[in-house]
C-alpha positions as CSV (number, residue, x, y, z in Angstrom):
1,X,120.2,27.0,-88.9
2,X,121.0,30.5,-88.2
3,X,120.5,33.2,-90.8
4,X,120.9,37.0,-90.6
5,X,118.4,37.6,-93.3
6,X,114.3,37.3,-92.2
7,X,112.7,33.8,-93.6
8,X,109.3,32.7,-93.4
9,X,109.1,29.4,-92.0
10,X,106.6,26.9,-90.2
11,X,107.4,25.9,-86.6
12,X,105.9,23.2,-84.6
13,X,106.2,22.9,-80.1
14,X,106.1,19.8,-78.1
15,X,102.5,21.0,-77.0
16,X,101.5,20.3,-80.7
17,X,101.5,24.3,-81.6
18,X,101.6,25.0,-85.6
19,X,102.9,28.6,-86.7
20,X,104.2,30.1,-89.4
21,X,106.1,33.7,-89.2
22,X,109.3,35.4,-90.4
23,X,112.1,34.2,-88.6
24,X,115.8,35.9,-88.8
25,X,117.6,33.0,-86.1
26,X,115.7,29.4,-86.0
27,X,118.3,28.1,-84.0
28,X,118.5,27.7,-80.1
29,X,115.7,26.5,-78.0
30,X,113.7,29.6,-78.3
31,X,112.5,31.3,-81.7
32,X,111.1,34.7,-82.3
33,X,108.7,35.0,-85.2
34,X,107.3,37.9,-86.6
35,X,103.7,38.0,-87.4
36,X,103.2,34.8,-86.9
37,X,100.1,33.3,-87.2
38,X,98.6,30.3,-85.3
39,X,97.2,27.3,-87.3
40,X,94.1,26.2,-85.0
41,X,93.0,23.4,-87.6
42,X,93.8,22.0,-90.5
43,X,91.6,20.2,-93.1
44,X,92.3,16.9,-94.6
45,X,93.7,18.6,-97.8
46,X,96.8,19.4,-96.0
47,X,98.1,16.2,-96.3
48,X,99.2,16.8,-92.9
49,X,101.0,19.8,-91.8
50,X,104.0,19.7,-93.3
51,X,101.4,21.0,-96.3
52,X,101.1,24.1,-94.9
53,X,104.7,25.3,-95.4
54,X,104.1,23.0,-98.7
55,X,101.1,24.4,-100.3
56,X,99.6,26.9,-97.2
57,X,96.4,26.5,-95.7
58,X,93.5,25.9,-98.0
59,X,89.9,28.1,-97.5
60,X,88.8,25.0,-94.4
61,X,91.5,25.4,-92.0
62,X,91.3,28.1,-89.2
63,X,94.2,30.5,-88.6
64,X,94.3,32.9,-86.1
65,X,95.5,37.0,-86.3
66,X,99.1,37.5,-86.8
67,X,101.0,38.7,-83.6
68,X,104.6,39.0,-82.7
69,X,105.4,35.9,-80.5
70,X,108.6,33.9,-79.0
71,X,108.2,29.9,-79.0
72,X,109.6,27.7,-76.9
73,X,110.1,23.7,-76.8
74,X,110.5,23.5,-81.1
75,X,110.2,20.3,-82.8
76,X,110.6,21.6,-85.8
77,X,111.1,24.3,-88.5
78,X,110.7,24.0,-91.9
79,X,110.8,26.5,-95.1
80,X,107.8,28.0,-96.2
81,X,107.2,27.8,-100.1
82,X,106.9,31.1,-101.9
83,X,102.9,29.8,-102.4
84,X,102.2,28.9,-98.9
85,X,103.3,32.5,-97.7
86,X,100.6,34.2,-100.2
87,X,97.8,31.2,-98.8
88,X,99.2,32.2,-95.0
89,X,99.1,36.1,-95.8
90,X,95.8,35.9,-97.1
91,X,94.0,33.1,-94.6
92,X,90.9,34.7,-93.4
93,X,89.3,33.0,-89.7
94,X,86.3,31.3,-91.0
């Protein structure tokens, strides 16, 4: 699904990575994201992690420092929801 215009979106790797970032291509084999941020663990409430780009992470999961990244070996992207980007913007490492 390639776009011109920047997205945030949640991508997941075969080696079981979780990331959200701001994506302007999401198609291809390789994907650049912008700020993304690494979701180390998720809690329960997730519902699993198709919740984060539903809901975001709640106050018990652990996400890392955003950083500028390309990923490799994508299972999947999906949308973010408007409310999950303020919950990733915001996610403090606990």
């Amino acid at each position: 699904m390639a776009t011109n215009k920047e997205r945030a979106v949640i991508v997941t790797t075969e080696h079981r990575g979780v990331f959200f970032g701001y994506a302007t291509d999401t198609d291809g084999d390789q994907i650049k994201l912008r700020a993304a941020r690494l979701c180390v663990y998720w809690s329960a409430d997730m519902r699993g992690f198709m919740g984060l780009a539903s809901v975001g992470p709640s106050k018990d999961c652990k996400i890392g420092p955003p950083a500028d990244i390309t990923l490799r070996k994508i299972t999947a992207v999906i949308e973010a929801s408007p409310r999950a980007v303020e919950r990733w913007e915001s996610a403090p490492w606990k």
